[in-house]
GUKOLGU-249400 format. One record per residue (C-alpha): x, y, z. Coordinates in steps of 0.05 Angstrom, whole numbers, plus 5000, padded with zeros to 4 digits. Last residue first. Layout:
<X:X | Y:Y | Z:Z>
...
// end
This chain:
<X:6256 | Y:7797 | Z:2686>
<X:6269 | Y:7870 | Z:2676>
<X:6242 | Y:7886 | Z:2754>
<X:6303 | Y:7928 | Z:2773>
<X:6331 | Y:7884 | Z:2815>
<X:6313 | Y:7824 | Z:2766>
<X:6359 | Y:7860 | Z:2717>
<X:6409 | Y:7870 | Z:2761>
<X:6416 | Y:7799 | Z:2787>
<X:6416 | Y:7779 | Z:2718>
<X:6475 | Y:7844 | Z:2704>
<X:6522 | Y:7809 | Z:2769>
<X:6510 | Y:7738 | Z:2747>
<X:6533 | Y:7748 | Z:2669>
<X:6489 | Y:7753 | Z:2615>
<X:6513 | Y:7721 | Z:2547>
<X:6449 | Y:7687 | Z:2521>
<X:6475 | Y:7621 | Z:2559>
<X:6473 | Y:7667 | Z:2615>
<X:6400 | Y:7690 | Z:2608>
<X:6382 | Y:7616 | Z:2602>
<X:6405 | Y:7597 | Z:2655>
<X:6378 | Y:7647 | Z:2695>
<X:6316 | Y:7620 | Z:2669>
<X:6318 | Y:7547 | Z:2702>
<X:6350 | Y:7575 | Z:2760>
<X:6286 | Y:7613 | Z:2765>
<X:6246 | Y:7556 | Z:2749>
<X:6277 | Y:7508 | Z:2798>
<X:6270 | Y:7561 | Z:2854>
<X:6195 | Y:7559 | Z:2838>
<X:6195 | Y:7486 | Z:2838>
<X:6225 | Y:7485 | Z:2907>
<X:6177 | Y:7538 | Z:2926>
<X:6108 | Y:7503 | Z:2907>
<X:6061 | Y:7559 | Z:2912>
<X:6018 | Y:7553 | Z:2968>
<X:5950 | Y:7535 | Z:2934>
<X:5892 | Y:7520 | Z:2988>
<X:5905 | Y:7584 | Z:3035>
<X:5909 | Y:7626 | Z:2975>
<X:5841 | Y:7611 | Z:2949>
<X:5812 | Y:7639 | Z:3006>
<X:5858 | Y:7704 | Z:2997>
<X:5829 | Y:7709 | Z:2922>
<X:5764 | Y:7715 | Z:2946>
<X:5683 | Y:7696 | Z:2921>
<X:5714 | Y:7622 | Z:2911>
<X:5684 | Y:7577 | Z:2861>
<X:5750 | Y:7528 | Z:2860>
<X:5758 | Y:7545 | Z:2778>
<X:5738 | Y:7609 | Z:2792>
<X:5795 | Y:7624 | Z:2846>
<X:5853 | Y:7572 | Z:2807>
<X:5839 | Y:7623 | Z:2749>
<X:5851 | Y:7684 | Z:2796>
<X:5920 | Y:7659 | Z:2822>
<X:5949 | Y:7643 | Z:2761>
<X:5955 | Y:7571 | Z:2730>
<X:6016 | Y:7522 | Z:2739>
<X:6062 | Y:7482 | Z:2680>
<X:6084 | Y:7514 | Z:2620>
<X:6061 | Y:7577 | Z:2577>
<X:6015 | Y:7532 | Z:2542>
<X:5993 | Y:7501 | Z:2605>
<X:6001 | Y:7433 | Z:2637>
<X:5969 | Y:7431 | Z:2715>
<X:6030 | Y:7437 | Z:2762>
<X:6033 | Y:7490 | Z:2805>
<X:5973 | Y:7534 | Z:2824>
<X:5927 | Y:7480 | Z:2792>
<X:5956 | Y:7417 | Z:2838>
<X:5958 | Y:7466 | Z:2896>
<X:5883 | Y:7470 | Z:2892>
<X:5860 | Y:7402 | Z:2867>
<X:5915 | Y:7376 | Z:2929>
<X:5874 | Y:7421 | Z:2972>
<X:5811 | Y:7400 | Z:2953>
<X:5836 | Y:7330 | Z:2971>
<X:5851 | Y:7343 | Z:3034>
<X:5778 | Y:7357 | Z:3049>
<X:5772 | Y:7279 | Z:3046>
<X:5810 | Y:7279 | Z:3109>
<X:5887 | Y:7248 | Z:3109>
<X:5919 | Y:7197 | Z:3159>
<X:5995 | Y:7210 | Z:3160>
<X:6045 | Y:7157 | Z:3160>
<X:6004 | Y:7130 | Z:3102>
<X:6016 | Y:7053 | Z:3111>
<X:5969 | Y:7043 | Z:3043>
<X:5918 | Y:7002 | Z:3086>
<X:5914 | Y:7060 | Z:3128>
<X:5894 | Y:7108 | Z:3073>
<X:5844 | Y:7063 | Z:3052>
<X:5805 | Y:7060 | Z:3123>
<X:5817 | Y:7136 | Z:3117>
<X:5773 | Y:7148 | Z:3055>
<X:5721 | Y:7088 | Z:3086>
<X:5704 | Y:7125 | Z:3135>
<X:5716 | Y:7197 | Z:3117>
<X:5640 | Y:7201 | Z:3092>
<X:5618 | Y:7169 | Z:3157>
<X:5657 | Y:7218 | Z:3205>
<X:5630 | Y:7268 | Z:3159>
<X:5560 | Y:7254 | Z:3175>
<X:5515 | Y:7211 | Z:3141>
<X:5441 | Y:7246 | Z:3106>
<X:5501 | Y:7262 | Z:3053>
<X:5506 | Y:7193 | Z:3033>
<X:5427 | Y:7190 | Z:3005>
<X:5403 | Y:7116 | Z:3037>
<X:5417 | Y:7059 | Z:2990>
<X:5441 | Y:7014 | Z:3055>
<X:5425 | Y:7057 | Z:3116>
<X:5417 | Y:6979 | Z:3153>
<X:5496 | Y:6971 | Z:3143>
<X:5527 | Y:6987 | Z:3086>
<X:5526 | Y:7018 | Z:3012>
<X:5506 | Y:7086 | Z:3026>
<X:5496 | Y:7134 | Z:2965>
<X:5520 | Y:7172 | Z:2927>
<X:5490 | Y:7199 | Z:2868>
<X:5432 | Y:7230 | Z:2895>
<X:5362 | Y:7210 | Z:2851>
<X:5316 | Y:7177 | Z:2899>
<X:5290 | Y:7113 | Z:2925>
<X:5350 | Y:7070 | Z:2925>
<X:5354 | Y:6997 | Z:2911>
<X:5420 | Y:6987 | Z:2933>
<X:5438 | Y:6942 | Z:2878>
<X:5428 | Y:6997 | Z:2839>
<X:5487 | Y:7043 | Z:2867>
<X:5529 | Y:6987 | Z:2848>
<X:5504 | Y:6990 | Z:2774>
<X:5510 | Y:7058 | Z:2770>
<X:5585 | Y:7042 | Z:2801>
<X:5610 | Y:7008 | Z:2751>
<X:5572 | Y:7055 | Z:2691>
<X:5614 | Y:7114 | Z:2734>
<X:5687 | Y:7075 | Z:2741>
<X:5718 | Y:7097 | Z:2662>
<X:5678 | Y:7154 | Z:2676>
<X:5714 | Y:7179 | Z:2748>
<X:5781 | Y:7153 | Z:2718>
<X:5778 | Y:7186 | Z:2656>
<X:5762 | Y:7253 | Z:2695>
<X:5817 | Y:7245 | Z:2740>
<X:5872 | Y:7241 | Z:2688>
<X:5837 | Y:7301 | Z:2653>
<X:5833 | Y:7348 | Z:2717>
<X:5762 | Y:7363 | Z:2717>
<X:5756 | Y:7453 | Z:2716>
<X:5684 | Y:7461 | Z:2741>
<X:5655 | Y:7529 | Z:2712>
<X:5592 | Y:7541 | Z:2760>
<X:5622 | Y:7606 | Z:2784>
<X:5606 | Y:7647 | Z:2844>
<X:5601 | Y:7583 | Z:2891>
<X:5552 | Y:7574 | Z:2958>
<X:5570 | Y:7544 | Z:3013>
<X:5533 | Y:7488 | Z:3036>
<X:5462 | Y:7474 | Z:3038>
<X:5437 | Y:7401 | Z:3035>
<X:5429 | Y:7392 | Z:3115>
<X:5376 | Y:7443 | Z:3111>
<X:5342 | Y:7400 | Z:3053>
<X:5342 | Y:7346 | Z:3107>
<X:5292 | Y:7383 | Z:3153>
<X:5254 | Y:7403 | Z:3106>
<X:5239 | Y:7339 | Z:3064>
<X:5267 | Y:7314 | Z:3006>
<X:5225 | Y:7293 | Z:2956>
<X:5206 | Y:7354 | Z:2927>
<X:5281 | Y:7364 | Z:2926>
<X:5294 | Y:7394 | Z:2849>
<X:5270 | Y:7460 | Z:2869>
<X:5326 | Y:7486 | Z:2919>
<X:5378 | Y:7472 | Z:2857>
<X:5384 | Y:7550 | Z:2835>
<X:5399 | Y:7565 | Z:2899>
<X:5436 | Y:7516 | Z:2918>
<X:5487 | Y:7545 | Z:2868>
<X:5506 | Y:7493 | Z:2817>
<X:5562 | Y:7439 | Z:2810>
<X:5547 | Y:7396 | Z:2745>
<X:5591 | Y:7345 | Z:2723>
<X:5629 | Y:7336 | Z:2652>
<X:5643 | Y:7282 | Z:2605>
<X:5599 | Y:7314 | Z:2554>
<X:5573 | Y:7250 | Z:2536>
<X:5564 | Y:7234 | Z:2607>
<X:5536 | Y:7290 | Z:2637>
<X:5525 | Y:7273 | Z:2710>
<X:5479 | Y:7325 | Z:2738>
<X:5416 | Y:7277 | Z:2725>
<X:5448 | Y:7232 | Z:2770>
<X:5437 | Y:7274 | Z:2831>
<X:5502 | Y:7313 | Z:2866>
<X:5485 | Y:7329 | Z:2943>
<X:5546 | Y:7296 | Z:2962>
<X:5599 | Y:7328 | Z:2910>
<X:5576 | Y:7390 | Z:2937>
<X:5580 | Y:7367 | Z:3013>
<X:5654 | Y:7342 | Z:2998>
<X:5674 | Y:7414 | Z:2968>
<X:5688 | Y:7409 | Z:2887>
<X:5770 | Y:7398 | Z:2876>
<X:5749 | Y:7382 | Z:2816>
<X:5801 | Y:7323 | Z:2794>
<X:5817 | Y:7309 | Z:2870>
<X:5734 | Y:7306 | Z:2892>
<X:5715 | Y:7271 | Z:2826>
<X:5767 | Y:7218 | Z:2832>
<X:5762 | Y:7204 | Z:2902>
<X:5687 | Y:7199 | Z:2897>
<X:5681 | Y:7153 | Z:2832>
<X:5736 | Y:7105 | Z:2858>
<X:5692 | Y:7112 | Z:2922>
<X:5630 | Y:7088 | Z:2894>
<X:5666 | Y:7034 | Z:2858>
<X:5684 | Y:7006 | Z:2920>
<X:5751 | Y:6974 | Z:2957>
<X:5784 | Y:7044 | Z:2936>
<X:5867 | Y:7013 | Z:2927>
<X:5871 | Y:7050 | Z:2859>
<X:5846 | Y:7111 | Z:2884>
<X:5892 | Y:7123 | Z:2936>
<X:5960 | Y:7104 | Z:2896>
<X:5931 | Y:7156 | Z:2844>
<X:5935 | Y:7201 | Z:2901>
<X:6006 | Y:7191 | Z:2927>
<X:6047 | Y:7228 | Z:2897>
<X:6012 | Y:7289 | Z:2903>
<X:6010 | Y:7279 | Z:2973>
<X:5940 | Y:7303 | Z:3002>
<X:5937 | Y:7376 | Z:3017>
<X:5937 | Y:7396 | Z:3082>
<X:6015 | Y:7385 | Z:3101>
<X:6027 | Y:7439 | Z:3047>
<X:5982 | Y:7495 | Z:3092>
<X:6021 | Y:7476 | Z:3151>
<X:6088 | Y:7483 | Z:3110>
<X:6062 | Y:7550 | Z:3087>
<X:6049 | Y:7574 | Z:3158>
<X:6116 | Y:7554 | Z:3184>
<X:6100 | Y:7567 | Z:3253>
<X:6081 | Y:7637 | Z:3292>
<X:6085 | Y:7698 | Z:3247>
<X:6022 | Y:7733 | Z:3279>
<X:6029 | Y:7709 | Z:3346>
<X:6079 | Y:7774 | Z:3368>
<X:6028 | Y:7820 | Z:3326>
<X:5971 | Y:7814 | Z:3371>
<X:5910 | Y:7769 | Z:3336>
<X:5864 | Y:7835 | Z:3313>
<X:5806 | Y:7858 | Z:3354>
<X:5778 | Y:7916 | Z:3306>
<X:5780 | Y:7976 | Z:3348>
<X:5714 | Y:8002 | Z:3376>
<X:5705 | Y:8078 | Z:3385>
<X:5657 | Y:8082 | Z:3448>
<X:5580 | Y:8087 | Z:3438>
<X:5580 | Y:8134 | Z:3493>
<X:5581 | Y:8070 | Z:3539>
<X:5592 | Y:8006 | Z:3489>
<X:5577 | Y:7986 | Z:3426>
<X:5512 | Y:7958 | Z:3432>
<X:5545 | Y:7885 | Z:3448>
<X:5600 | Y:7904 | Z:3495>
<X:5560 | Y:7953 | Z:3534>
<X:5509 | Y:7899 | Z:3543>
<X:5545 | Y:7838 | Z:3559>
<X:5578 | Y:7888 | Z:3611>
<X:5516 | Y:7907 | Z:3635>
<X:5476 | Y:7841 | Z:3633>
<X:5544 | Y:7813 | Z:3672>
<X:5547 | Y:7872 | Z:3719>
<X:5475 | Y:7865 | Z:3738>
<X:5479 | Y:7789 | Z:3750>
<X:5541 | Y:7793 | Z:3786>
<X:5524 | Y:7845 | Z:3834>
<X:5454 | Y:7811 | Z:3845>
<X:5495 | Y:7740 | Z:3865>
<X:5528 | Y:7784 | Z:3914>
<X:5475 | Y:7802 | Z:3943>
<X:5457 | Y:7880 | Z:3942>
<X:5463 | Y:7938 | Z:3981>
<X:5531 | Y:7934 | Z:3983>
<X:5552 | Y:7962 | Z:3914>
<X:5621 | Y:7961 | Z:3902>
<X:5629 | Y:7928 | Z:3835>
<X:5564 | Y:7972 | Z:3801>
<X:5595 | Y:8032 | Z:3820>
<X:5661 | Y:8013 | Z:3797>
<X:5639 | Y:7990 | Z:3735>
<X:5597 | Y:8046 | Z:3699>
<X:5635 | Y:8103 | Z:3736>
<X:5700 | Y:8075 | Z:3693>
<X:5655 | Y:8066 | Z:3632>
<X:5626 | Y:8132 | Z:3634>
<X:5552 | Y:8135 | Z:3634>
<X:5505 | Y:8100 | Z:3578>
<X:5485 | Y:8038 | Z:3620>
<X:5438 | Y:8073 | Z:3663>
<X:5411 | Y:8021 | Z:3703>
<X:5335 | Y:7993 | Z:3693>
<X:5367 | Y:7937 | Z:3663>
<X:5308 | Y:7930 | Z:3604>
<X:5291 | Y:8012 | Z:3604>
<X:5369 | Y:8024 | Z:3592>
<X:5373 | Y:7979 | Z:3531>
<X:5304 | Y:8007 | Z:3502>
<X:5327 | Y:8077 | Z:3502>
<X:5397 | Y:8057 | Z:3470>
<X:5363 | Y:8019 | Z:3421>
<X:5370 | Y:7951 | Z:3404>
<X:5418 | Y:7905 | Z:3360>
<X:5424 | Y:7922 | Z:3279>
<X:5489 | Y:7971 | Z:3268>
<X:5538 | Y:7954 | Z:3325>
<X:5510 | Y:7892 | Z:3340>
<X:5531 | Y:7864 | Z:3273>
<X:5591 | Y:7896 | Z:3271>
<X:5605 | Y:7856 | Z:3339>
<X:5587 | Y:7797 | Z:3302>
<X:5636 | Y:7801 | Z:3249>
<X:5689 | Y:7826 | Z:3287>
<X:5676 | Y:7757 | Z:3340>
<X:5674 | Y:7711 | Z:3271>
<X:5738 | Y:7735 | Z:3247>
<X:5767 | Y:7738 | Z:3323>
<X:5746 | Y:7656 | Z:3324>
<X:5784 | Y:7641 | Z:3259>
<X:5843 | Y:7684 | Z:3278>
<X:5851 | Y:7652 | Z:3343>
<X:5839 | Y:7575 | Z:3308>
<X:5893 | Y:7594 | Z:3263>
<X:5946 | Y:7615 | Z:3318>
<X:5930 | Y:7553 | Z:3358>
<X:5891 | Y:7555 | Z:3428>
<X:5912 | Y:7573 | Z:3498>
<X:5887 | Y:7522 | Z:3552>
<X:5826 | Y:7549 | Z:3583>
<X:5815 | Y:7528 | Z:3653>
<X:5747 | Y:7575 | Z:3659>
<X:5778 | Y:7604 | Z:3724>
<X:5857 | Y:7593 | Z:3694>
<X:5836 | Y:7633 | Z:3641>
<X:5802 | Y:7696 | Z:3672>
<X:5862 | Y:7689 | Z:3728>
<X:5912 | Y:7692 | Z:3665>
<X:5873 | Y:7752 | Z:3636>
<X:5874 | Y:7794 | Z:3702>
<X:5951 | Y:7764 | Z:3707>
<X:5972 | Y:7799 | Z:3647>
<X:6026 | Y:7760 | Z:3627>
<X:5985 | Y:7713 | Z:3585>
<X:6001 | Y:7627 | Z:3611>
<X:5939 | Y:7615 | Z:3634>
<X:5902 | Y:7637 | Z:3567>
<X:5962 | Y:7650 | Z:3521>
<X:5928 | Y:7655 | Z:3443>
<X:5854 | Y:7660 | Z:3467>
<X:5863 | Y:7705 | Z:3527>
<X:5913 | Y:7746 | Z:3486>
<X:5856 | Y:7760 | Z:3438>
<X:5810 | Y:7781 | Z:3489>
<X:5850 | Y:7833 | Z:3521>
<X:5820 | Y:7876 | Z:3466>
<X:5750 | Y:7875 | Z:3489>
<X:5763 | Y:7876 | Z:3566>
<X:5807 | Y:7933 | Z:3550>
<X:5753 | Y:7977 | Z:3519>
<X:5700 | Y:7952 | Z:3566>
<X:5736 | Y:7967 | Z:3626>
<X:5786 | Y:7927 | Z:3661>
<X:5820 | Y:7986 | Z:3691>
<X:5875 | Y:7937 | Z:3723>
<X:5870 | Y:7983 | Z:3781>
<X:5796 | Y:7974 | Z:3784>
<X:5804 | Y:7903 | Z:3785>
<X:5838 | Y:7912 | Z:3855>
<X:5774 | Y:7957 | Z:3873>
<X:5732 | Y:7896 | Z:3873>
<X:5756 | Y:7820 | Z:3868>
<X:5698 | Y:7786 | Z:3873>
<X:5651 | Y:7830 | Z:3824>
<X:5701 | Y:7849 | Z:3781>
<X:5717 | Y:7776 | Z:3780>
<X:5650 | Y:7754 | Z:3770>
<X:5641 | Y:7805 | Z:3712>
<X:5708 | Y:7785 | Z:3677>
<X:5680 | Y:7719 | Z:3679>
<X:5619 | Y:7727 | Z:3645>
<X:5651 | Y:7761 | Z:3583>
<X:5707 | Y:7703 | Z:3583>
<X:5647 | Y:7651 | Z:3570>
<X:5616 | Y:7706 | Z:3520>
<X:5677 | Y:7704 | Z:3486>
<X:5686 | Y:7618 | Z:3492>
<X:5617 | Y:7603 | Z:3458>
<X:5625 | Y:7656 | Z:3400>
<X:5665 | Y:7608 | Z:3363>
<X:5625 | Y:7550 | Z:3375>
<X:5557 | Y:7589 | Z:3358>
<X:5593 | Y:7621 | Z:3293>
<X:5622 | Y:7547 | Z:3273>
<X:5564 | Y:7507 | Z:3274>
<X:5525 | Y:7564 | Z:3239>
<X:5586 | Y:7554 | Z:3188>
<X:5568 | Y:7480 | Z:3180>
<X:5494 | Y:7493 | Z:3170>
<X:5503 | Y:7535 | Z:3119>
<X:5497 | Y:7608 | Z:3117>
<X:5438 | Y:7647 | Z:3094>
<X:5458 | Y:7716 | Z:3095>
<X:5398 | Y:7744 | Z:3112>
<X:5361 | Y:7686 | Z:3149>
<X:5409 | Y:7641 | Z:3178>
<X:5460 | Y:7683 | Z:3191>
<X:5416 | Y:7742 | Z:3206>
<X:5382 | Y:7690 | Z:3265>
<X:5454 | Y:7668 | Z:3285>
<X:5469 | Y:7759 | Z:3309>
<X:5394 | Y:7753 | Z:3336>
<X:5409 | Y:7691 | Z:3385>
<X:5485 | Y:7721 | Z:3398>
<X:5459 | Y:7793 | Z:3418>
<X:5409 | Y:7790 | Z:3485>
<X:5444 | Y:7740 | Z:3537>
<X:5387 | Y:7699 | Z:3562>
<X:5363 | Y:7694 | Z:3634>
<X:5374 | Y:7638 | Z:3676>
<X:5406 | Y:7676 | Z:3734>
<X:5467 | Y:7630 | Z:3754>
<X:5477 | Y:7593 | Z:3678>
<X:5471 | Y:7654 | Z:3640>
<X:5438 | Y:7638 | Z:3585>
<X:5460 | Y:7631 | Z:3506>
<X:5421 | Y:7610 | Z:3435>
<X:5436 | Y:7572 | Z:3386>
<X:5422 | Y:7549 | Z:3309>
<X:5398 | Y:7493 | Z:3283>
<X:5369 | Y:7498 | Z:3211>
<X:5307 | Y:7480 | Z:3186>
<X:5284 | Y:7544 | Z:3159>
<X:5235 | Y:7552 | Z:3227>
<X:5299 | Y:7552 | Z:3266>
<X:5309 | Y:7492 | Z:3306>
<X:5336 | Y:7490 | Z:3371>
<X:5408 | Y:7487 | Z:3401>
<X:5420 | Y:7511 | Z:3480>
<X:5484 | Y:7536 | Z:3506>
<X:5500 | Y:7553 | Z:3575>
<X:5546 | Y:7605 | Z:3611>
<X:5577 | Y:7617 | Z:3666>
<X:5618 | Y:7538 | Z:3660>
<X:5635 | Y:7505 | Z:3713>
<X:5701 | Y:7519 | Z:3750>
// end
């Protein structure tokens, strides 16, 4: 079945592309998603990668919105007996995503197996509910009136939700293309303002049965690059320029885009340091960038401009810099970004004008000539910087920092973000607590009073 609905990019006057939706059979747009991308980009200002993901994640809910109409449309009084209302149609849609086809209720299988949508992971459910919530509350508190919602489809939208659907399913003095146009714009409506009566709207949550699918912290391990296999990585870099990459992204842990937009001016050598700072406070050093490409620049944004670099990582990265200055100059560049392109007819061009395909190039290409089993992306090595701090970094207490330092040293507003990058290491957690029980026994505890002790939280 083709798709209901259609997507269409365009520029936003900040430079940014952000989307808007139709409905493919009546050509009209669905009200909601184009303001809910325009406070993105405006009030919140999000980066061009997380516009990306709003309009990709919202692509599929509006897609199951539409179909749910046709159906009711189609299918009549037997989707009355589902009651596939509003409410329902809402949190049915979480099932859709984690079953599609293969959900036991069949209204949500048909939806599924009209748009053929094959069920997605647990992590790409939650990702694409976290971006539904958000623009529901959205609606919820910024879309149109009620007055000017019933004055646009000339239907009044506000009645109860069971009257709502079944009168507008059985009418007969319409075509059946008319049916499905009104019921769509309805239901899109209802669903966006909050419904009929301003119903009492649940937060869709992933249903509990998918919520302890997989090893989650063995997923989150297999992100990070192997730990002992990083230097390995570095070493066999066929450029200076990526020496200096690898190094600075595993010793910082710094996003790939913030490492991209660096200029040489934020290269401290004396200090030995590099600076990371808010785009905000960088927007006026790119006179000589234009708009379009200063929208590319944006990424998201840190709440601390501390930049922990690893020490082994940091000689390597100025050991390699003066190496690759003088790389970079043979590229005759034009401007002041760090890295740049070294290939090809881009050669000297800024590296972040490339996509990430083009910065993981080269990073994979040296992964393979290491007979990786597994082929790593450059984000990996944020996670190794991540799990690397949480377990391993040299302390004065020992080896690992606390949750909250690994958070401002990674520039993340939340401690839960951070989590997802440093998974605690268990084998070398159960090594330290063996570690200590010995030592309570070689200071004459026994099993039974240790076991005590950390029953009673004493250890």
């Amino acid at each position: 079945m083709a798709s209901p609905i259609n997507k269409q990019i365009y520029r936003h006057f900040t430079g940014f592309k952000i989307a808007t939706f139709f409905d493919v059979e009546t050509g009209s747009e669905i009200f909601g998603p184009r303001q809910f991308m325009e406070y993105l980009t405006e009030v919140v200002g999000s980066p061009q990668n997380s516009l990306d993901a709003a309009h990709n994640d919202l692509f599929p809910f509006l897609q199951y919105l539409a179909t749910c109409s046709d159906l009711q449309v189609e299918h009549g009084s037997w989707m009355n007996d589902t009651g596939a209302y509003l409410n329902r149609i809402l949190l049915m849609y979480p099932s859709f995503l984690a079953e599609g086809t293969r959900c036991p209720n069949k209204f949500v299988a048909l939806v599924a197996q009209q748009l053929d949508f094959k069920a997605l992971s647990p992590a790409t459910v939650r990702r694409y509910l976290s971006t539904l919530n958000q623009f529901l509350k959205f609606n919820d508190k910024e879309w149109v009136s009620h007055q000017a919602l019933c004055e646009h489809f000339k239907i009044d939208a506000f009645s109860t939700e069971e009257s709502l659907m079944g009168q507008l399913a059985q009418r007969t003095s319409v075509s059946s293309s008319e049916k499905k146009a009104l019921l769509s714009q309805s239901m899109v409506a209802g669903v966006i303002s909050g419904g009929p009566k301003k119903m009492s709207r649940p937060k869709i949550l992933m249903p509990k049965r998918f919520r302890q699918v997989g090893d989650i912290k063995t997923k989150l391990y297999q992100k990070s690059f192997p730990i002992n296999k990083v230097l390995d990585l570095i070493r066999n870099a066929t450029s200076y320029r990526d020496i200096c990459l690898f190094s600075l992204l595993a010793g910082t842990g710094i996003r790939t885009h913030e490492a991209m937009q660096l200029r040489t001016s934020d290269i401290l050598i004396e200090e030995e340091t590099v600076l990371i700072l808010p785009y905000a406070q960088r927007i006026q050093v790119y006179s000589d960038v234009d708009e379009e490409d200063i929208a590319k620049l944006s990424f998201k944004g840190r709440t601390s401009e501390d930049v922990e670099f690893l020490r082994a990582f940091r000689e390597i990265f100025f050991d390699n810099l003066f190496s690759y200055l003088e790389e970079r100059d043979g590229t005759n560049p034009d401007h002041e970004f760090l890295f740049v392109v070294l290939a090809n007819n881009a050669r000297g061009r800024p590296w972040f004008l490339g996509d990430a395909t083009s910065h993981n190039r080269t990073f994979k290409s040296t992964q393979a000539s290491m007979n990786l089993d597994r082929i790593y992306a450059l984000h990996s090595l944020r996670h190794f910087y991540g799990t690397w701090m949480r377990n391993y970094e040299p302390n004065e207490g020992g080896f690992g920092y606390p949750l909250d330092t690994v958070r401002r040293a990674m520039g993340h507003k939340s401690s839960e973000t951070t989590e997802g990058y440093t998974i605690p290491d268990q084998a070398l957690e159960l090594k330290r607590i063996a570690q200590f029980e010995k030592v309570l026994i070689e200071h004459g505890f026994d099993r039974t009073q240790v076991k005590n002790l950390t029953e009673k939280g004493g250890v």
